[in-house]
DSSP file (Angstrom, degrees, kcal/mol; ACC not computed):
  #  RESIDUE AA STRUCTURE BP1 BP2  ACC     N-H-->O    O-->H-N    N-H-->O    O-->H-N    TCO  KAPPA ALPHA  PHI   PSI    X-CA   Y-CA   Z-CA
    1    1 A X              0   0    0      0, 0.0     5,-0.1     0, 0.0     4,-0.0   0.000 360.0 360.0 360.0 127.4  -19.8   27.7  -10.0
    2    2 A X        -     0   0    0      1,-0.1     4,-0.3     3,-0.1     0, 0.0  -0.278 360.0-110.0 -69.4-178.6  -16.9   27.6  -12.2
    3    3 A X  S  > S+     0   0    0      2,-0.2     4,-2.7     1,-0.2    -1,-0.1   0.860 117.0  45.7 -61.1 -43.4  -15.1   24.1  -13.0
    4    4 A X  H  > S+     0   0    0      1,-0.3     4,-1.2     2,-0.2     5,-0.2   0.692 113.0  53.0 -80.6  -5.2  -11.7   24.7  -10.9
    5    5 A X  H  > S+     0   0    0      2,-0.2     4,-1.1     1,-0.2    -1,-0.3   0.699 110.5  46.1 -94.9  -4.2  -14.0   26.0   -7.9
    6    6 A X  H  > S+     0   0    0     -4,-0.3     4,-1.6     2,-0.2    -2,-0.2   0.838 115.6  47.8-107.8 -39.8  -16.3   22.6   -7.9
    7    7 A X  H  X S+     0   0    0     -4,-2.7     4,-3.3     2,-0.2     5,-0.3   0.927 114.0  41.5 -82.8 -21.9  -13.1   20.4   -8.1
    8    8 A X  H  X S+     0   0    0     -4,-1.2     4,-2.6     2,-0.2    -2,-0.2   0.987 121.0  48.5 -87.9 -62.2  -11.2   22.3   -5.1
    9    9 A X  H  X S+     0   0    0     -4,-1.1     4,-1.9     1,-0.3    -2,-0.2   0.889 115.1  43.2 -41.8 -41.5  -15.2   22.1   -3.6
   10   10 A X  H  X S+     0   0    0     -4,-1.6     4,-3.0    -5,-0.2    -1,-0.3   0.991 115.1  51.2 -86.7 -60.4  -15.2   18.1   -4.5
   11   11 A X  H  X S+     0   0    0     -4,-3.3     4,-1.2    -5,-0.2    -2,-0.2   0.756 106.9  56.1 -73.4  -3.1  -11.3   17.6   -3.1
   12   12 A X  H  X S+     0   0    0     -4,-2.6     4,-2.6    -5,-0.3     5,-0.4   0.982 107.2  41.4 -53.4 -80.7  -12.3   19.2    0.0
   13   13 A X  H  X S+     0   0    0     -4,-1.9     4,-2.1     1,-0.2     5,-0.2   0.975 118.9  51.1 -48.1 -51.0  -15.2   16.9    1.0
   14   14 A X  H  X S+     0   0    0     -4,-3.0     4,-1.0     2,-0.2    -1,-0.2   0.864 116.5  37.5 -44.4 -47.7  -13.0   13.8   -0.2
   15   15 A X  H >< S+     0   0    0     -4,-1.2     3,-0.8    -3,-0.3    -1,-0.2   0.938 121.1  45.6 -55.7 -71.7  -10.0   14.8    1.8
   16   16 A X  H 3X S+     0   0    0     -4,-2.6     4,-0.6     1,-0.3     3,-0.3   0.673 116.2  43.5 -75.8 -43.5  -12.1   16.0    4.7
   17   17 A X  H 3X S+     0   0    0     -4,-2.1     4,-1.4    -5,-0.4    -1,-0.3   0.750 110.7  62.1 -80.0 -24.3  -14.8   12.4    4.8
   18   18 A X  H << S+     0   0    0     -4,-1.0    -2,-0.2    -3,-0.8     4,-0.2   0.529 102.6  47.7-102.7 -28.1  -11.4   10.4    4.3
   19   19 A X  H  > S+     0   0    0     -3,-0.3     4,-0.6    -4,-0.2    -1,-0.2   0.442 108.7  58.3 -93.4 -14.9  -10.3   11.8    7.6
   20   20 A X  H  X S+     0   0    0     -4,-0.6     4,-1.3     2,-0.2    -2,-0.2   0.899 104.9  43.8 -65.7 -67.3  -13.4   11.0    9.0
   21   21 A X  H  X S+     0   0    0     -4,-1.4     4,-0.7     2,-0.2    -2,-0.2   0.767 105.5  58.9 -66.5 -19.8  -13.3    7.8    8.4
   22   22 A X  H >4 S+     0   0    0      1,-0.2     3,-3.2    -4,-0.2    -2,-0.2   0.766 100.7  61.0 -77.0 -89.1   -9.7    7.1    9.4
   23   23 A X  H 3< S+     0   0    0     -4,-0.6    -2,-0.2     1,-0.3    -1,-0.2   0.309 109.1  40.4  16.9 -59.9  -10.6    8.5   12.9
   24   24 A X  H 3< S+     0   0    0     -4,-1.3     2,-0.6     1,-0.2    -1,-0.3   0.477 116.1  56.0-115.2   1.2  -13.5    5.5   13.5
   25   25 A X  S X< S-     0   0    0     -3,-3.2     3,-0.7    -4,-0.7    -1,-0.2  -0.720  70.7-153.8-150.5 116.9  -11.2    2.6   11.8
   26   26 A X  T 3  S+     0   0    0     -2,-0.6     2,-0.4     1,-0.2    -1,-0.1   0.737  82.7  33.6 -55.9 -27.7   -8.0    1.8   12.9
   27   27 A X  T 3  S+     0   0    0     -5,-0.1     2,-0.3     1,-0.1    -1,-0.2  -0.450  74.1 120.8-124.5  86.2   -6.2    0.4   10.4
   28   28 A X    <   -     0   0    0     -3,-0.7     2,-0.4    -2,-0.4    -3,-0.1  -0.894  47.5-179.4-153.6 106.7   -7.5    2.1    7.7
   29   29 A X        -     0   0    0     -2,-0.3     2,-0.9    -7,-0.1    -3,-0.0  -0.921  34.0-138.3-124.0  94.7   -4.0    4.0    6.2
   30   30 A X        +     0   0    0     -2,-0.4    29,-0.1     1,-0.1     3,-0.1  -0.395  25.5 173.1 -39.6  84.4   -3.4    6.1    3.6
   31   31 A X        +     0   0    0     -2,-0.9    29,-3.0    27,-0.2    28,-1.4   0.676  68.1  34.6 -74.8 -26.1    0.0    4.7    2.0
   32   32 A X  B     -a   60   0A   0     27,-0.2     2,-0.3    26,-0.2    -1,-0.1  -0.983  54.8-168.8-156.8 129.3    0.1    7.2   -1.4
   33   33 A X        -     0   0    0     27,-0.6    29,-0.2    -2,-0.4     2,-0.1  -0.960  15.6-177.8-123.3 140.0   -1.1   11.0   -2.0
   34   34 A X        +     0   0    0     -2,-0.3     2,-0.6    27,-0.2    29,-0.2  -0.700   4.4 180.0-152.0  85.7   -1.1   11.7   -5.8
   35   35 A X  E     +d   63   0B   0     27,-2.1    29,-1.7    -2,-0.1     2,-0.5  -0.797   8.3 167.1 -50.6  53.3   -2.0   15.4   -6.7
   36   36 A X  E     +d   64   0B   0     -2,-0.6     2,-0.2    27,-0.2    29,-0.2  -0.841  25.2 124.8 -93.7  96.5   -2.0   16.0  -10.5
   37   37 A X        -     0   0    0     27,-1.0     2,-0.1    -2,-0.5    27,-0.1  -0.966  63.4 -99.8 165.7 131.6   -3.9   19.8  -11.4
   38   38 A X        -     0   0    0     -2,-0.2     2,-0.8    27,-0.2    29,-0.2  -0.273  44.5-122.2 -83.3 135.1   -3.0   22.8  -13.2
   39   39 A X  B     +e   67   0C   0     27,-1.4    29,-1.2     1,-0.1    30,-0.2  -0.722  31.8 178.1 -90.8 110.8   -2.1   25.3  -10.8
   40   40 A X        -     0   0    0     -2,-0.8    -1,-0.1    27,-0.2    27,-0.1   0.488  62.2 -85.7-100.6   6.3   -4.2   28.8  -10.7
   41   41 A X  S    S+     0   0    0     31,-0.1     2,-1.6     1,-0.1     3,-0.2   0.132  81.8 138.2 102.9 -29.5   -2.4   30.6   -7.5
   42   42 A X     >  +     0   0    0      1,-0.2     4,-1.3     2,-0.1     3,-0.2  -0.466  13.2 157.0 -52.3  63.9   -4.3   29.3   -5.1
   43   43 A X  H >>  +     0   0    0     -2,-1.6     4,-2.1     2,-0.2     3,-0.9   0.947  69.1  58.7 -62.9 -76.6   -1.9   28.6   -2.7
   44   44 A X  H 3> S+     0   0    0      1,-0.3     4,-2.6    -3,-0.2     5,-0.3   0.693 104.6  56.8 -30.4 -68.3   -4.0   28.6    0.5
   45   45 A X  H 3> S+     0   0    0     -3,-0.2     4,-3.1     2,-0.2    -1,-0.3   0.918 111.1  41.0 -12.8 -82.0   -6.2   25.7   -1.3
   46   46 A X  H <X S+     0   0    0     -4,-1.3     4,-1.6    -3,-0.9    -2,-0.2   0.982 110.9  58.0 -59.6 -61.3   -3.2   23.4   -1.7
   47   47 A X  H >< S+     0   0    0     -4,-2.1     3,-2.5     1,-0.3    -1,-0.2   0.841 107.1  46.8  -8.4 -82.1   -1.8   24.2    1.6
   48   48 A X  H >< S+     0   0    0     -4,-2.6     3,-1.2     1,-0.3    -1,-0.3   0.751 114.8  44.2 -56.6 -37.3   -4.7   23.1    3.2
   49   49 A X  H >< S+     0   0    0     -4,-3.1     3,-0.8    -5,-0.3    -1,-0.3   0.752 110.0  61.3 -80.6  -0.1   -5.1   19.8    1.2
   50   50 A X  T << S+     0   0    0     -3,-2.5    -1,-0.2    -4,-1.6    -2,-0.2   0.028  87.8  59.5-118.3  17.9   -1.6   19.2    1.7
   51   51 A X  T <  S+     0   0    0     -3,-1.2    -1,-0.3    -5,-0.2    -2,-0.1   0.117  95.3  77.9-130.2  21.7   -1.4   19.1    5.5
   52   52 A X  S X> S+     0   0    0     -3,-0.8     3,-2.5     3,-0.1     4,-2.2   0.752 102.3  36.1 -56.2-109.1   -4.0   15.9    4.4
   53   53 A X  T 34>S+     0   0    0     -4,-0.3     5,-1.3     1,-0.3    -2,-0.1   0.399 115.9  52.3   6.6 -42.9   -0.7   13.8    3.4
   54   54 A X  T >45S+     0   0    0      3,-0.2     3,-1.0     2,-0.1    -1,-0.3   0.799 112.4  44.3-108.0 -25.1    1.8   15.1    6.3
   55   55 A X  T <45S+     0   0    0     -3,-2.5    -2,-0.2     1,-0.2    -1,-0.1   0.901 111.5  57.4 -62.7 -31.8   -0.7   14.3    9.5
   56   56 A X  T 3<5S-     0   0    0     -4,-2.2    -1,-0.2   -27,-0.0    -3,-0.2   0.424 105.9-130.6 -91.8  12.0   -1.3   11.2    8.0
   57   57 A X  T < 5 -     0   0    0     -3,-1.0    -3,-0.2     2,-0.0    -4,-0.1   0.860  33.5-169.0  66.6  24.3    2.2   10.0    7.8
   58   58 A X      < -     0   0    0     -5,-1.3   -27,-0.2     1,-0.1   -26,-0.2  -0.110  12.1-155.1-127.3 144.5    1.5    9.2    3.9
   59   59 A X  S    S+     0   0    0    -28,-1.4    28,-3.9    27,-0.2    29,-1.3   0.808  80.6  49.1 -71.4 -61.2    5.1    6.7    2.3
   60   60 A X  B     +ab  32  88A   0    -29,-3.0   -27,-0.6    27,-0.2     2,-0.4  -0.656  67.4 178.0 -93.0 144.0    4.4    7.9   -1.4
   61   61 A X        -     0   0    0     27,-2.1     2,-0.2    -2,-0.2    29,-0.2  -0.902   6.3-177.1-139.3 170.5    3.9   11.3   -2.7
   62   62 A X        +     0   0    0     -2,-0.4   -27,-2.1    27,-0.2     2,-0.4  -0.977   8.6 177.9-154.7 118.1    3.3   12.4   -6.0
   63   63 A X  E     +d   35   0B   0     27,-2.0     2,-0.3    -2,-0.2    29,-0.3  -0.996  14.3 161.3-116.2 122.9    2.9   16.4   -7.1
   64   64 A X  E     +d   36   0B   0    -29,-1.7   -27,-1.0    -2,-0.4     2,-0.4  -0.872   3.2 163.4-139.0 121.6    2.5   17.9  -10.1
   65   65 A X        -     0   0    0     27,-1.9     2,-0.4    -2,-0.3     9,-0.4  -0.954  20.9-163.0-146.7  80.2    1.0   21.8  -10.1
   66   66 A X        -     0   0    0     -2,-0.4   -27,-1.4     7,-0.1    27,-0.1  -0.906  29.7-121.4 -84.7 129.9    1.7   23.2  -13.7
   67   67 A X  B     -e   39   0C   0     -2,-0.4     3,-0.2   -29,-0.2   -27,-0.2  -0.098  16.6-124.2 -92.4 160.3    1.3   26.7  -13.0
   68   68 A X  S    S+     0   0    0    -29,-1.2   -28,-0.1     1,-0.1    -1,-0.1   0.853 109.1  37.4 -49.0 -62.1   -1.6   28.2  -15.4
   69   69 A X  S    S-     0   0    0    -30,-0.2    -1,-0.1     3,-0.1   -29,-0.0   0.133 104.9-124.0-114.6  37.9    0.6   30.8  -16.7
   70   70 A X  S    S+     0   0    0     -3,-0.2     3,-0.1     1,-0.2    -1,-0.0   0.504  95.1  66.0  68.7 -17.3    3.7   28.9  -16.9
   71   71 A X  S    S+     0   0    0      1,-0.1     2,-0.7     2,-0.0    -1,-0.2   0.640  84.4  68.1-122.1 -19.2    5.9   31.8  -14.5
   72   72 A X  S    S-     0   0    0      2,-0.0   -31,-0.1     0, 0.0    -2,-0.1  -0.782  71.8-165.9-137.1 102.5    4.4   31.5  -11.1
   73   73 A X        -     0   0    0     -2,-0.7     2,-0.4    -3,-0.1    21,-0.2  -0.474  33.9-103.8 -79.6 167.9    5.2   27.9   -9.5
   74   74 A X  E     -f   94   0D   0     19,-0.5    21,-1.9    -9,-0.4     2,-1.1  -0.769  37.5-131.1 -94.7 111.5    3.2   26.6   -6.4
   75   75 A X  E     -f   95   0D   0     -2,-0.4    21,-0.2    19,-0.2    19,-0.0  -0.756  26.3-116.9 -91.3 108.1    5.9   27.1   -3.4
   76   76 A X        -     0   0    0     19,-1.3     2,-0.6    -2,-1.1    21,-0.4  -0.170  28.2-115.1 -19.3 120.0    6.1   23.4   -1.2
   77   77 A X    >   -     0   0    0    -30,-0.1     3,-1.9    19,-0.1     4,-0.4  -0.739  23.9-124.9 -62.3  95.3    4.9   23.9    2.5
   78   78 A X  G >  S+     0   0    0     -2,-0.6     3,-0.7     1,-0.2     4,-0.1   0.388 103.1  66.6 -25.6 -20.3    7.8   23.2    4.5
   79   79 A X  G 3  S+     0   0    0      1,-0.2    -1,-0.2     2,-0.2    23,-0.0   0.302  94.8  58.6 -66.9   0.3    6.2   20.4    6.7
   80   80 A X  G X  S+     0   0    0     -3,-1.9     3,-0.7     2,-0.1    -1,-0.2   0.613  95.7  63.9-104.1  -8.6    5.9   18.1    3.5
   81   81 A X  T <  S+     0   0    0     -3,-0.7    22,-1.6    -4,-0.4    -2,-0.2   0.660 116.8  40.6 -74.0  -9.7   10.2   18.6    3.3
   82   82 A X  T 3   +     0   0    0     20,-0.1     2,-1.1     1,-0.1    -1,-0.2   0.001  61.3 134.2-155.4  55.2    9.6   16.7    6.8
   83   83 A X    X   -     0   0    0     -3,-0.7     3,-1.8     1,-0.1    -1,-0.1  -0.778  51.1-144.9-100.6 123.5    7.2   14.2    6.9
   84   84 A X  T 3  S+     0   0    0     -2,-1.1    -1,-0.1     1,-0.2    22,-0.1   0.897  87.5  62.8 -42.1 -53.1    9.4   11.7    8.9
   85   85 A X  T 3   +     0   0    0    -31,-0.1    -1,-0.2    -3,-0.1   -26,-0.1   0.807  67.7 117.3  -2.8 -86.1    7.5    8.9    6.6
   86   86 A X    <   +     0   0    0     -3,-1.8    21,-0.2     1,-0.1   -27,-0.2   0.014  25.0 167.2 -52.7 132.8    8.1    9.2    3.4
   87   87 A X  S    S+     0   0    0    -28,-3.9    21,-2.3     1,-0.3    22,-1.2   0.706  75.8  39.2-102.9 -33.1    9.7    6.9    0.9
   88   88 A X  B     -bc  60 109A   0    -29,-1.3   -27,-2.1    20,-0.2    -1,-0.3  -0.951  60.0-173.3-139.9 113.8    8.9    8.2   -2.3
   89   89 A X        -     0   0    0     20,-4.2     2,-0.3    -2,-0.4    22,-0.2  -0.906   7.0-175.4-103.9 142.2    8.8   12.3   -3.3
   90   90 A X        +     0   0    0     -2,-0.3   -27,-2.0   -29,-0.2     2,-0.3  -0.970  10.8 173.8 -74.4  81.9    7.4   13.3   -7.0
   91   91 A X  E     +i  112   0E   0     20,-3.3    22,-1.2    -2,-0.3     2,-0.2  -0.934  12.1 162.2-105.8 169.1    7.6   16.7   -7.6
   92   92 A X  E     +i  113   0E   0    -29,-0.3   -27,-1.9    -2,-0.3    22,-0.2  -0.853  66.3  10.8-163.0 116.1    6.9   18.5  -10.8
   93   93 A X  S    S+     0   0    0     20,-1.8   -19,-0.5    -2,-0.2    22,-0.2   0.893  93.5 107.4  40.6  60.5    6.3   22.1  -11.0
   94   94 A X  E     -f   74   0D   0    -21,-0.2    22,-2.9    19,-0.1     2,-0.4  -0.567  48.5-138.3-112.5-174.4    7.2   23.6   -7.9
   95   95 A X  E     -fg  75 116D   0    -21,-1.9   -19,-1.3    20,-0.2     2,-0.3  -0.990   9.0-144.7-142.9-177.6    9.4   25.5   -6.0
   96   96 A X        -     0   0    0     20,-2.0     2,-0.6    -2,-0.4    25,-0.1  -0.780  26.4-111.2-107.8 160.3   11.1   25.5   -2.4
   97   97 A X    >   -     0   0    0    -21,-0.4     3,-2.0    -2,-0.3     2,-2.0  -0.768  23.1-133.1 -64.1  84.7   11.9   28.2   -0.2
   98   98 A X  T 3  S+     0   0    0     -2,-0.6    26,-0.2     1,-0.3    -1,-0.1   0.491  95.8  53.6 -65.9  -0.3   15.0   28.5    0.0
   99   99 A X  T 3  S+     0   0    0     -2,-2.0     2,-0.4     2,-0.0    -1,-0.3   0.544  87.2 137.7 -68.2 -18.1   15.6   28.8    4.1
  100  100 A X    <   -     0   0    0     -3,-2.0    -2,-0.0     1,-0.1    -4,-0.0  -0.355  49.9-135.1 -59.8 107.1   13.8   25.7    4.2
  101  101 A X        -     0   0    0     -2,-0.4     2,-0.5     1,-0.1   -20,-0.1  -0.191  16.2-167.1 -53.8 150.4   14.5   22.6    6.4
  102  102 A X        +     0   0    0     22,-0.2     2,-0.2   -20,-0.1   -20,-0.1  -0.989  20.4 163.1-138.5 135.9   14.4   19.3    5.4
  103  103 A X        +     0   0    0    -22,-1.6    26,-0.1    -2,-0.5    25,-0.1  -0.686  11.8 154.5-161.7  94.5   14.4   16.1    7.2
  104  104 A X    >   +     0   0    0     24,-1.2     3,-2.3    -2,-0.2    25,-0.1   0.057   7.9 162.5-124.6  26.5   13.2   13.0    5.1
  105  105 A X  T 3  S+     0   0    0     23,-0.3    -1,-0.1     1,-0.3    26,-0.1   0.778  80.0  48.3   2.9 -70.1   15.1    9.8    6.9
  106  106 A X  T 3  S+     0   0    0    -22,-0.1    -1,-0.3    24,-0.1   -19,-0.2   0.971  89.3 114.7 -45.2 -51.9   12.8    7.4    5.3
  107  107 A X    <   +     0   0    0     -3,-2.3    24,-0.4   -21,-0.2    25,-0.3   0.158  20.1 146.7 -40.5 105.8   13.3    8.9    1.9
  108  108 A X        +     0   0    0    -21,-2.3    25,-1.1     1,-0.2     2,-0.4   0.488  63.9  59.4-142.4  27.3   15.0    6.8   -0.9
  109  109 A X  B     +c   88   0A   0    -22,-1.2   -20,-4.2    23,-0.1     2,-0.3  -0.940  59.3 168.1-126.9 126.8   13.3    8.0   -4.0
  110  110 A X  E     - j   0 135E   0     24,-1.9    26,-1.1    -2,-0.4     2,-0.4  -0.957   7.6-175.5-113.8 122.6   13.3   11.8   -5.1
  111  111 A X  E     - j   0 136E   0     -2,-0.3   -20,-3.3   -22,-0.2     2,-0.5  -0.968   5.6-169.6-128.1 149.8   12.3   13.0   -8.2
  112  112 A X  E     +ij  91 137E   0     24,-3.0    26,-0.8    -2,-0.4     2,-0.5  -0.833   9.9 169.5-108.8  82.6   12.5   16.6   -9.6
  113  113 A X  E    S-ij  92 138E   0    -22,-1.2   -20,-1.8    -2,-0.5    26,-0.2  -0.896  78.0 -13.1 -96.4 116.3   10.8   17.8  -12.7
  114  114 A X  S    S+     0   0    0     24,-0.8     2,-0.5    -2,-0.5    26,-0.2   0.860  91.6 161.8  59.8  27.3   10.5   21.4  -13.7
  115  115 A X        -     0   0    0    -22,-0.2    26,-1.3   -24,-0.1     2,-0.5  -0.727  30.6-150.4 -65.3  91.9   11.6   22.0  -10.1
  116  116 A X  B     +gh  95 141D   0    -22,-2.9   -20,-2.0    -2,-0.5     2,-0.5  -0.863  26.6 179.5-106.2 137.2   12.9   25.6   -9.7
  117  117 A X        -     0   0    0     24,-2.6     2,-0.4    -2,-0.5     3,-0.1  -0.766  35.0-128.9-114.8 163.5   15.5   25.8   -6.9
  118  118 A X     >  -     0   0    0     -2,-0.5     4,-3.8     1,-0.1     5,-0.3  -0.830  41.9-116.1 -89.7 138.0   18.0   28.1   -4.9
  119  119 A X  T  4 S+     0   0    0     -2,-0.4    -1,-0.1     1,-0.3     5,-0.0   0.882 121.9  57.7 -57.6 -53.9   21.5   26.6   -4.9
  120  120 A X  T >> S+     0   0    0      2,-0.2     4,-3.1     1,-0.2     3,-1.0   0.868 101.9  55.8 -20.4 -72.0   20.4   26.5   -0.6
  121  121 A X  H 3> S+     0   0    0      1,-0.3     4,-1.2     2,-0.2    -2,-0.2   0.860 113.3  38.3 -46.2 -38.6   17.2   24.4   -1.3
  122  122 A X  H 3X S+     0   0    0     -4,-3.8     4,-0.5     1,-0.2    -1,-0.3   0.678 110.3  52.4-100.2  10.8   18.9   21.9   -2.9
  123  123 A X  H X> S+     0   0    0     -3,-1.0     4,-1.6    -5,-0.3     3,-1.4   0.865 118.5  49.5 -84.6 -48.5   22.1   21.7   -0.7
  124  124 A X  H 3< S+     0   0    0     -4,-3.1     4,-0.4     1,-0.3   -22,-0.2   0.732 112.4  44.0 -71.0  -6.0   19.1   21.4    2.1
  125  125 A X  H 3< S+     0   0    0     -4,-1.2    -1,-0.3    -5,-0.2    -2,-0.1   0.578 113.0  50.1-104.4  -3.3   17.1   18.7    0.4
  126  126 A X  H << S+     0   0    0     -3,-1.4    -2,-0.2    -4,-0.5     6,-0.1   0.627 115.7  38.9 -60.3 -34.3   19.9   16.6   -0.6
  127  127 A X  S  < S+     0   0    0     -4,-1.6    -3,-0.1     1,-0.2    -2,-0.1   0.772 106.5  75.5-102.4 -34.5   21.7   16.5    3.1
  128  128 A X  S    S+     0   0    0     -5,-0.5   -24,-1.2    -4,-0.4     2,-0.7   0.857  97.5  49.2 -57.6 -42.4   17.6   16.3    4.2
  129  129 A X        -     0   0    0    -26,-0.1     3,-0.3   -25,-0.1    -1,-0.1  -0.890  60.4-175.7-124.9 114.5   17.6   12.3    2.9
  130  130 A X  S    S+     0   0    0     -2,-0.7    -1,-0.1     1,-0.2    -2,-0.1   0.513  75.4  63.2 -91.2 -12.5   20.2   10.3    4.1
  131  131 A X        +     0   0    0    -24,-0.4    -1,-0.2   -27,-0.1   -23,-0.1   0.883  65.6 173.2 -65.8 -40.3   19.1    7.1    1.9
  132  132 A X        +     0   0    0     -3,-0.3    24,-0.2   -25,-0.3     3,-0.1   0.610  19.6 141.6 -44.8 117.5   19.4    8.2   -1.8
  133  133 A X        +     0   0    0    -25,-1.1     2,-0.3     1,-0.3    -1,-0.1  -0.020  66.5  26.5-114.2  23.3   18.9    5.7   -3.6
  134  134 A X        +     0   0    0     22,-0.1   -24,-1.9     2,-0.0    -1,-0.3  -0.620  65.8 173.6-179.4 101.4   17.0    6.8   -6.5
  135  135 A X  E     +jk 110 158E   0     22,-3.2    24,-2.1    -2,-0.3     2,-0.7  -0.814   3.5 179.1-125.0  99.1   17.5   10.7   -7.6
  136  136 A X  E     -jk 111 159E   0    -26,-1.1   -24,-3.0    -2,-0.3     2,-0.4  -0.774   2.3-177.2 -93.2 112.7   15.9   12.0  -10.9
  137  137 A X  E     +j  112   0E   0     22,-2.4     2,-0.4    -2,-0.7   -24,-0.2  -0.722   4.2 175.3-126.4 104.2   16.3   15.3  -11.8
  138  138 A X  E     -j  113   0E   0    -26,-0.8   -24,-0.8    -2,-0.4    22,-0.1  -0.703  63.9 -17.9-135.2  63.0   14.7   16.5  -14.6
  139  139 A X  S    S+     0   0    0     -2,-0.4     2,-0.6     1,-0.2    -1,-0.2   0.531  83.8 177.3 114.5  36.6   14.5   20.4  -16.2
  140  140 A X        -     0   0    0     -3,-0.2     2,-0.3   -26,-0.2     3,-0.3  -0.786  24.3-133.2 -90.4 128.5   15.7   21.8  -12.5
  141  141 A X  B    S+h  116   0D   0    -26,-1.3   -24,-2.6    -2,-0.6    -1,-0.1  -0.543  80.3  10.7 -93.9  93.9   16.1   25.4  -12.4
  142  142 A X  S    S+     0   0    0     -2,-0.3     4,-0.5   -26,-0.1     3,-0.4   0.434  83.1 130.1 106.4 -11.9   19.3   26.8  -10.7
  143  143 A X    >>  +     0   0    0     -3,-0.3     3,-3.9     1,-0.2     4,-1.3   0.909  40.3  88.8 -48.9 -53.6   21.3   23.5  -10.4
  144  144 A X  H 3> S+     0   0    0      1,-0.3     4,-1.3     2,-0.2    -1,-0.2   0.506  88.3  39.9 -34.5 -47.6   24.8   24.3  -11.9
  145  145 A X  H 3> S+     0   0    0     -3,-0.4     4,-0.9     2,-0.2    -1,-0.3   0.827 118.4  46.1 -59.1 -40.0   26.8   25.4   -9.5
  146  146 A X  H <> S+     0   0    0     -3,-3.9     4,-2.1    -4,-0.5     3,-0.2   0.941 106.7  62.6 -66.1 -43.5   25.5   22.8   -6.5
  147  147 A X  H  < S+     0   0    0     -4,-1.3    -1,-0.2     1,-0.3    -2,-0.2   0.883  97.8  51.3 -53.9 -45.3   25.8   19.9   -8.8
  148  148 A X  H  < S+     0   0    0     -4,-1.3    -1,-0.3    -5,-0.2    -2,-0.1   0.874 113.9  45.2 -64.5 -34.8   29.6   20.3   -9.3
  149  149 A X  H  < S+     0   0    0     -4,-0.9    -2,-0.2    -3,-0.2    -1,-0.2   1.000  96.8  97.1 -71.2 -59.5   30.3   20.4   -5.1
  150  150 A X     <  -     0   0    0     -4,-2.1     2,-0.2     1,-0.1   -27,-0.0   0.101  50.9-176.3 -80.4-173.7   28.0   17.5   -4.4
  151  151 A X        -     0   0    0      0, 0.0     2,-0.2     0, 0.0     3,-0.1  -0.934   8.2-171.2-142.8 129.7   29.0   13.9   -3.9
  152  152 A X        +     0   0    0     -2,-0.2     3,-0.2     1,-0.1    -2,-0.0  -0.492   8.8 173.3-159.9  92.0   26.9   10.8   -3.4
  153  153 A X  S    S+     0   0    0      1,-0.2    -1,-0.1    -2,-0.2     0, 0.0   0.635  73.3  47.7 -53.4 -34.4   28.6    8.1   -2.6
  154  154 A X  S    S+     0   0    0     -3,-0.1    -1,-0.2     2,-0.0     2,-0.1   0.707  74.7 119.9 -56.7 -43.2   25.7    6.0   -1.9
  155  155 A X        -     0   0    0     -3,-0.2   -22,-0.2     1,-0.1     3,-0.1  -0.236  43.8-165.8 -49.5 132.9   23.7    6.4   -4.3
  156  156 A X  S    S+     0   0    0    -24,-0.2     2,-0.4     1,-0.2    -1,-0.1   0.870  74.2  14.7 -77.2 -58.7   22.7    3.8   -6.3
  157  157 A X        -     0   0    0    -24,-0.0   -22,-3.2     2,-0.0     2,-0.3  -0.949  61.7-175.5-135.3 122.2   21.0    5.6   -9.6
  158  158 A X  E     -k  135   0E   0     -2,-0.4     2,-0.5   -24,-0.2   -22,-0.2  -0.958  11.9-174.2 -84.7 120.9   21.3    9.1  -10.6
  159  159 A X  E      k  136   0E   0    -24,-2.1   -22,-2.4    -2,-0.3    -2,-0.0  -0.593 360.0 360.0-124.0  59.6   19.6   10.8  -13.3
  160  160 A X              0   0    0     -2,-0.5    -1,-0.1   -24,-0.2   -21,-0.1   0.286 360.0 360.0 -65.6 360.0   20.9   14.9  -13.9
């Protein structure tokens, strides 16, 4: 068995025994999903651990999937733009779709590193979090044009 197939094999059972156990004790709550692992293509794989995180209502997440060959980023499952939850997003070498919805209410930290977007993704993942209080954007892909239109009066710290 190679190495990346015994750790996808190893976050499976974890994931999957972790759900178990929330089932038979009630207050036993997953607050933070943290994902950090060089990304081979496997979409399907990530998917699946990644609908861990949005059933479970999860406050923090934290992604980082640096593609293997540098060129082919891990594309974000629309139902993680809208788990109702969340308080704090991490991403780092993904991308969106750009058609995508977004709806993060809770949300008032965002950050974006090595983030490629459509001018669309990010108009819809800005408007998506009504909080921003805390926006880091950091080697994002496609910005220029959005950047100049938006406004965000609320915000408290911005970081372009």
């Amino acid at each position: 068995m190679l190495p990346q197939q015994a750790l996808y094999k190893f976050v499976d059972k974890c994931l999957k025994r972790r759900e178990r156990t929330m089932r038979y004790i009630a207050n036993s709550v997953i607050t933070r999903f943290k994902l950090h692992i060089e990304y081979h293509g496997d979409s399907a794989a990530l998917d699946n651990w990644l609908t861990f995180p949005v059933r479970t209502n999860v406050k923090e997440l934290d992604l980082s999937l640096e593609p293997e060959d540098f060129e082919d980023y891990y594309c974000l499952p629309e139902a993680v733009l809208n788990v109702r939850s969340l308080t704090v997003l991490k991403l780092d070498f993904l991308t969106f779709d750009c058609s995508c919805s977004v709806s993060l209410p809770s949300l008032i930290s965002l950050s974006l590193t090595e983030v490629e977007l459509c001018d669309e993704a990010l108009h819809n993942l800005l408007l998506g979090f009504p909080a921003h209080d805390k926006c880091v954007f950091k080697q994002v892909y496609w910005l220029a044009k959005l950047i100049l239109k938006f406004q965000a009066p609320h915000s408290s710290s911005w970081k372009l």
